[in-house]
Backbone as a chain_set.jsonl record, in Angstrom:
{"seq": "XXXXXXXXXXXXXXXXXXXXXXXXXXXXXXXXXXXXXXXXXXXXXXXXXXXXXXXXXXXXXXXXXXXXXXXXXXXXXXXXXXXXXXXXXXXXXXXXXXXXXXXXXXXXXX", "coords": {"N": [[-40.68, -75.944, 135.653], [-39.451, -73.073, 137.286], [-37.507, -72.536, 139.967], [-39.225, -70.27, 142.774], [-38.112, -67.505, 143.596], [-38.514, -65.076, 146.796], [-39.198, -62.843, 148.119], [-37.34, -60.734, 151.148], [-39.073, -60.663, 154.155], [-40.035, -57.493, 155.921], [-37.538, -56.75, 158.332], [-36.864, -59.521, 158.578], [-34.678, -60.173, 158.023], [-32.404, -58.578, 159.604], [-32.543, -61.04, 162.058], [-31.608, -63.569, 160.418], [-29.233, -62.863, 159.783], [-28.139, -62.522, 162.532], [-28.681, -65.437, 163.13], [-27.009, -67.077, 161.106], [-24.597, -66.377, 161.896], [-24.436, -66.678, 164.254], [-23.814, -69.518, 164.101], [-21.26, -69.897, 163.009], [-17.993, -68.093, 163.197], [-18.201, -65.699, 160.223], [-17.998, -64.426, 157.377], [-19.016, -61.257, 155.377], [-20.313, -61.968, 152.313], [-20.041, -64.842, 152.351], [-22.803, -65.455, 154.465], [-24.589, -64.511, 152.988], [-24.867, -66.576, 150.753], [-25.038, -68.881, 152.632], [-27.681, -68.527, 153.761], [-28.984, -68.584, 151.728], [-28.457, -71.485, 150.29], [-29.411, -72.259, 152.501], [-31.882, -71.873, 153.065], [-32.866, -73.695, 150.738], [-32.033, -72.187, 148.201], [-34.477, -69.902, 147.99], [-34.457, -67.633, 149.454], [-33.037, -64.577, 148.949], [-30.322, -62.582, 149.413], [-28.928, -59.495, 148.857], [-26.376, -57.878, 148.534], [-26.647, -54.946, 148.673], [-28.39, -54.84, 150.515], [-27.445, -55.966, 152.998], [-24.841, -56.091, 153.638], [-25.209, -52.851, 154.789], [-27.028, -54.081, 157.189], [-25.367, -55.927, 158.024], [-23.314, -53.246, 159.483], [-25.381, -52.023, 160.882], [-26.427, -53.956, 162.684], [-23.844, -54.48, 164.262], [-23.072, -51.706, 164.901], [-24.897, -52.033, 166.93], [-23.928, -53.535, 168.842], [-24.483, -56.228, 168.614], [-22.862, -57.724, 166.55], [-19.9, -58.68, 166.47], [-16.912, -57.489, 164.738], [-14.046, -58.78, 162.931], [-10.476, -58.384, 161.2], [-9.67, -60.969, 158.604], [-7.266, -62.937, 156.595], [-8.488, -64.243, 153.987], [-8.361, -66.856, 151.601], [-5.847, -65.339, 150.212], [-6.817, -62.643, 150.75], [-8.184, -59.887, 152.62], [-10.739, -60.133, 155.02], [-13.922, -59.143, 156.463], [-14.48, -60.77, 159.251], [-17.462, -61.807, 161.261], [-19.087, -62.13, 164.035], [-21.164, -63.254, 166.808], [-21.949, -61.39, 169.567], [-22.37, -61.168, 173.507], [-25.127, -60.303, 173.491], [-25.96, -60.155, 171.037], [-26.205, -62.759, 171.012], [-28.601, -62.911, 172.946], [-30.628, -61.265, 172.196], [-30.956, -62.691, 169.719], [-32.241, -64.803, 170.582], [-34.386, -64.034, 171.853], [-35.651, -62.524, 169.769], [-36.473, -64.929, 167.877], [-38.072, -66.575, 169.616], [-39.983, -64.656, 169.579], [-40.4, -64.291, 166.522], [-41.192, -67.616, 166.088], [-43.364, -67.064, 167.525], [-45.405, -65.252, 165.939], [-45.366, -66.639, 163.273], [-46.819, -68.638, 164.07], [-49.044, -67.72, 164.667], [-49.829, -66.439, 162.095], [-50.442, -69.546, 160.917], [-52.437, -70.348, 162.464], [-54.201, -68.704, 161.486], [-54.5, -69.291, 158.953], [-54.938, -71.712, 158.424], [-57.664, -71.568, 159.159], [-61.052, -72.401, 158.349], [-62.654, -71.667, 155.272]], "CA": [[-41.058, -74.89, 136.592], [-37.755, -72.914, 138.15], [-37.622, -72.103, 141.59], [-39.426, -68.971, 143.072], [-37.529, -66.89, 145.065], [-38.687, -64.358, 147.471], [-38.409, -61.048, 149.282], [-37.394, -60.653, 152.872], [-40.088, -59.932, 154.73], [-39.288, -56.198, 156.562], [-37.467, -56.841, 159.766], [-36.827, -60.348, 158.97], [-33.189, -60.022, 157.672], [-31.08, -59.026, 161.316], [-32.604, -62.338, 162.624], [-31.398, -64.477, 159.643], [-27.638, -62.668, 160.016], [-27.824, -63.114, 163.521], [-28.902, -66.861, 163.298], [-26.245, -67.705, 160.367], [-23.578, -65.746, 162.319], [-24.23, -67.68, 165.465], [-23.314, -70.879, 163.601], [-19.538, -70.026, 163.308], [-17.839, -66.735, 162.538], [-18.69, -65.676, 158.653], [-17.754, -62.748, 156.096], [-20.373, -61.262, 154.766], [-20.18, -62.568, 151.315], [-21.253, -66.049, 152.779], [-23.83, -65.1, 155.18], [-25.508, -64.401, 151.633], [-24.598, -67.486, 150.395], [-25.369, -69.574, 153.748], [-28.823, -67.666, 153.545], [-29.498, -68.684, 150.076], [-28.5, -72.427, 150.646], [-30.27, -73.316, 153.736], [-33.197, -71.475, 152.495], [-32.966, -74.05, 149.389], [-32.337, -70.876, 147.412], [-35.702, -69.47, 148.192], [-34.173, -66.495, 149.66], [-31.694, -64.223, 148.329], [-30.1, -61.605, 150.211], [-28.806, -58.678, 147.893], [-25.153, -57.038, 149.396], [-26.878, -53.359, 148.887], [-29.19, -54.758, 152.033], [-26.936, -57.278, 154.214], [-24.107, -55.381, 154.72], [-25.925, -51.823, 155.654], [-27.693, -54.802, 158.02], [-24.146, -56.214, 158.894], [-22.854, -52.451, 159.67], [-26.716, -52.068, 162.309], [-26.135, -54.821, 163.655], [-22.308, -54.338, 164.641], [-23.08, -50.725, 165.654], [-25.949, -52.149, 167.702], [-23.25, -54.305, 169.589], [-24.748, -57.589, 168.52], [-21.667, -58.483, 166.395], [-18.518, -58.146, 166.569], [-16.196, -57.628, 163.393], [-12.526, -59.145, 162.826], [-10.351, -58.853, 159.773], [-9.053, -61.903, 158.404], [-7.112, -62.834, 155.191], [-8.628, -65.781, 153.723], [-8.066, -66.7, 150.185], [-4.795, -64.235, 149.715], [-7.392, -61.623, 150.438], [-8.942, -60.147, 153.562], [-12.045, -60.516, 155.05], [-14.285, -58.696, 158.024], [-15.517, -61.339, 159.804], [-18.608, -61.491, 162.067], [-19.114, -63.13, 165.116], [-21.803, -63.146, 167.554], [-21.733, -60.765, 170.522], [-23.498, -61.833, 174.441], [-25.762, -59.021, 173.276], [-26.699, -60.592, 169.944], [-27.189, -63.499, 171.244], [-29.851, -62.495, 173.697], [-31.294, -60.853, 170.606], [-31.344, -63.973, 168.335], [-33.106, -66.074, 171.196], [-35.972, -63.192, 171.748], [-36.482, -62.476, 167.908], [-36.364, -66.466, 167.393], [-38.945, -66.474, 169.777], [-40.974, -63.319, 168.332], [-40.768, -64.679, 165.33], [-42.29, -68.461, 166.406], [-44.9, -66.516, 167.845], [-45.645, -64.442, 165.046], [-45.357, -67.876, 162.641], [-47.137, -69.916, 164.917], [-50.328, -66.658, 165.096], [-50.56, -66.457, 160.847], [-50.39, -70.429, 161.055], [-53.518, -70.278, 162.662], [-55.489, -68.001, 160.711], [-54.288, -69.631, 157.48], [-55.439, -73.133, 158.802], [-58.983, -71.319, 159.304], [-61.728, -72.851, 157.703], [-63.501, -70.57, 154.739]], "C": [[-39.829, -74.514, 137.425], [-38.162, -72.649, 139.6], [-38.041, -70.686, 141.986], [-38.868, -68.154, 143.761], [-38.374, -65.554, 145.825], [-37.958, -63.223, 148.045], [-38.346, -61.582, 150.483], [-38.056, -60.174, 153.114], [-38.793, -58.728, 155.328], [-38.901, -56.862, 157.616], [-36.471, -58.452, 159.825], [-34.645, -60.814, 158.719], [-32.328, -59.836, 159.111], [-31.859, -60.336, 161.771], [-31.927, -63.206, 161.874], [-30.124, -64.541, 159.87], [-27.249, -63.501, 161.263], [-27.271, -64.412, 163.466], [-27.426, -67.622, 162.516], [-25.157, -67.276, 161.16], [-23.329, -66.349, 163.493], [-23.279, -69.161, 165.052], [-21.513, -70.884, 163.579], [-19.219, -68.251, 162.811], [-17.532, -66.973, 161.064], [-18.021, -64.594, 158.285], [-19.287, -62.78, 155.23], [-21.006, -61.835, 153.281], [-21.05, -64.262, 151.627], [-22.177, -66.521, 153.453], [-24.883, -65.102, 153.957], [-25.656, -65.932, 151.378], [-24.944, -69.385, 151.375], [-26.982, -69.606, 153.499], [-29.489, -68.753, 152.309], [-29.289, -70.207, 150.229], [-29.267, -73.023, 151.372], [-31.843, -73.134, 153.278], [-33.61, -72.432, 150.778], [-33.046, -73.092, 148.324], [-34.054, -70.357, 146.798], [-35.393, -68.343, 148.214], [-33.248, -66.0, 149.436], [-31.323, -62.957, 148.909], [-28.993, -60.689, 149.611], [-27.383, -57.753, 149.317], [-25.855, -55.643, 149.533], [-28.664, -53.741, 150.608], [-28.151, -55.575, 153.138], [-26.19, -56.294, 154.298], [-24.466, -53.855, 155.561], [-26.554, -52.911, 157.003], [-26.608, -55.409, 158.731], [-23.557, -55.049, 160.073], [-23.721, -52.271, 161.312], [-26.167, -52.722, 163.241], [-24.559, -54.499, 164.436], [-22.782, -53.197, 165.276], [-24.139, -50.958, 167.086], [-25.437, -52.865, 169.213], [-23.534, -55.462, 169.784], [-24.054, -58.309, 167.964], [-20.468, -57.954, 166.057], [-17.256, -58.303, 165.245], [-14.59, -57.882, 163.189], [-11.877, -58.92, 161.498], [-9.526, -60.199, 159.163], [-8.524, -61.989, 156.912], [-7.569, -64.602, 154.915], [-8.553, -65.76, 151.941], [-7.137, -65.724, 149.277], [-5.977, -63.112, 150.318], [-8.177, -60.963, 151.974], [-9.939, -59.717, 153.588], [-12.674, -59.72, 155.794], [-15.163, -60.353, 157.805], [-16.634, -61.677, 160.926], [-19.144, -62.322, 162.773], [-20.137, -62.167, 166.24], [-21.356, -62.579, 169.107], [-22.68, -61.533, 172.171], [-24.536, -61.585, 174.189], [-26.818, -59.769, 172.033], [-27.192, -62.003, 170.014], [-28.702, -63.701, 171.943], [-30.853, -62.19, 172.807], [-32.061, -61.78, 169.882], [-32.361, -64.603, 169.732], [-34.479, -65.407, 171.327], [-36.536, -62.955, 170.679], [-36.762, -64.173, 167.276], [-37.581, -66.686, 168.535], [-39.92, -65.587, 169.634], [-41.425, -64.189, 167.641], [-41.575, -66.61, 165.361], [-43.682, -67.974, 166.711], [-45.512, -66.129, 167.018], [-45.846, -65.493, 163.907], [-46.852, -68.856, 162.865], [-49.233, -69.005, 164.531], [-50.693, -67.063, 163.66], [-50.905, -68.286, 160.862], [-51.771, -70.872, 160.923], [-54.525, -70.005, 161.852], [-55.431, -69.004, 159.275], [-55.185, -71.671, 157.514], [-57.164, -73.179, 159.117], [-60.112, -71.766, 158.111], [-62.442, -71.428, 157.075], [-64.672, -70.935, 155.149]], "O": [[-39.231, -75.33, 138.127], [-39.308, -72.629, 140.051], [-37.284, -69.801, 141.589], [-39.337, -68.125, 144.898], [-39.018, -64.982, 144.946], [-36.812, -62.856, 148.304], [-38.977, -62.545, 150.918], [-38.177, -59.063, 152.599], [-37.562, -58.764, 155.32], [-39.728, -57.655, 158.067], [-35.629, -58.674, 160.694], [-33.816, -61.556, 159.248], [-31.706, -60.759, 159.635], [-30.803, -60.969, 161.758], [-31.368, -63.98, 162.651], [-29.562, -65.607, 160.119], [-26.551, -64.511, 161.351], [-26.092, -64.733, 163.618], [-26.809, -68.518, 163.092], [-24.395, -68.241, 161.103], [-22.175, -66.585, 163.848], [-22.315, -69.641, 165.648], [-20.756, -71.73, 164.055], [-19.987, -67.461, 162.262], [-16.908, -67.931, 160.607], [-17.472, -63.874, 159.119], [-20.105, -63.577, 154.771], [-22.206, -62.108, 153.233], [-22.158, -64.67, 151.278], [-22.555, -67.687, 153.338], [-25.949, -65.71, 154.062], [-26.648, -66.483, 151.857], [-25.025, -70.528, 150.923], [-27.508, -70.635, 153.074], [-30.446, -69.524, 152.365], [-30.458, -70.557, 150.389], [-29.799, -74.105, 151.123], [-32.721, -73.991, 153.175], [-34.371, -72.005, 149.91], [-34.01, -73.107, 147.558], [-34.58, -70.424, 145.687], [-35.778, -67.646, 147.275], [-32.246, -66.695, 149.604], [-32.235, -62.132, 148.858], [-27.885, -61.154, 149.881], [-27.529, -57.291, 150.449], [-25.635, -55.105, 150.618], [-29.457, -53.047, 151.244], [-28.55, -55.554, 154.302], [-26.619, -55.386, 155.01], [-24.102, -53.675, 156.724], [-26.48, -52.277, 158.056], [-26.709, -55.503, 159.954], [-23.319, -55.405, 161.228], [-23.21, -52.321, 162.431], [-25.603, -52.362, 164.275], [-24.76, -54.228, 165.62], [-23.035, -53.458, 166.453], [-24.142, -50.21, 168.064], [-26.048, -52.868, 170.282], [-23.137, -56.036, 170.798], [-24.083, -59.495, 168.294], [-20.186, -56.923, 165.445], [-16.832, -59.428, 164.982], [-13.915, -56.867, 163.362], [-12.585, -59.212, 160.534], [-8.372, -60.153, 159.588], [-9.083, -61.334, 156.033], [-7.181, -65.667, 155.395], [-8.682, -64.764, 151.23], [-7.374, -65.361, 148.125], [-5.291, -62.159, 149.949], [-8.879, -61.837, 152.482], [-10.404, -59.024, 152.684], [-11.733, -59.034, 156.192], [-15.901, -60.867, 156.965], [-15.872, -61.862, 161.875], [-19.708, -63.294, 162.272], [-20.049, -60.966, 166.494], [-20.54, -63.21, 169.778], [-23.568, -62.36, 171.962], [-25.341, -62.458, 174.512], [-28.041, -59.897, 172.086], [-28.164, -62.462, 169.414], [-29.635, -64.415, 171.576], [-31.877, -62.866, 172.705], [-33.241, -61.79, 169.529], [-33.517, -64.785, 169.349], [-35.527, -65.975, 171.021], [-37.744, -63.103, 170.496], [-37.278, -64.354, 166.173], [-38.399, -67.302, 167.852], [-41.005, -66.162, 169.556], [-42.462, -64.829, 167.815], [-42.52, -66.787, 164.592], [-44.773, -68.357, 166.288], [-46.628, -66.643, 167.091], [-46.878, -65.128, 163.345], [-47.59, -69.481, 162.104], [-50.269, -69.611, 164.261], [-51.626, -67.858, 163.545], [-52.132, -68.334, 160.786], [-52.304, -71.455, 159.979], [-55.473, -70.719, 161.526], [-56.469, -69.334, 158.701], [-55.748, -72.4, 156.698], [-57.847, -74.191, 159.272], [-59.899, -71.388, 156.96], [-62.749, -70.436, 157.736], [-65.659, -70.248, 154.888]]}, "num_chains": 1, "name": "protein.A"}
C-alpha cells in the first residue's frame, strides 16, 4: 500500500510557508521540500502554487526576500517579516480553532 498524498486544503498553504519560513531563512525550492518531509510526504506543494504564494506573501509584507548564491548558483531567500510573524501566530491559532471545531464533530457519536 504506497503512501497517499493530498491536496492543500484552500487557504492552508501561506500558513505552512509562513511556519517553514519562520524556522530559518529558506529558498523556495526547499520550503517544498521541508513541506513534503515534515508532512511525512503526505503533502506536496507544486512550484506553479508556492511561489505565486511566496510572491503574496512578500508583497503582503510578511516576508522578506534576499538573494543568495548557494551551490555556485543563486537563490531568493525568504525570511520572516514582524508582520508575518503576527500572521503565523493568528492563522496558527485560526487554524487550532478550526482543527480543534471539525475534531469535535468527527468524534460525534452516529
Amino acid at each position: 500500500m504506497g503512501t497517499q498524498k493530498s491536496e492543500l486544503l484552500q487557504g492552508t498553504l501561506d500558513l505552512l510557508v509562513l511556519k517553514i519560513v519562520a524556522l530559518s531563512p529558506i529558498h523556495g525550492y526547499a520550503i517544498a521540500q521541508r513541506i513534503n518531509q515534515i508532512s511525512r510526504e503526505v503533502l506536496q506543494v507544486q512550484q506553479g502554487s508556492l511561489y505565486p504564494a511566496l510572491h503574496r506573501l512578500e508583497k503582503r509584507g510578511l516576508l522578506k526576500a534576499e538573494w543568495r548564491e548557494t551551490g555556485g548558483r543563486d537563490a531568493k531567500y525568504y525570511s520572516l517579516t514582524r508582520a508575518g510573524r503576527r500572521e503565523l501566530n493568528a492563522e496558527q491559532a485560526n487554524w487550532n480553532r478550526l482543527a480543534g471545531a471539525v475534531a469535535l464533530i468527527l468524534r460525534t457519536a452516529e
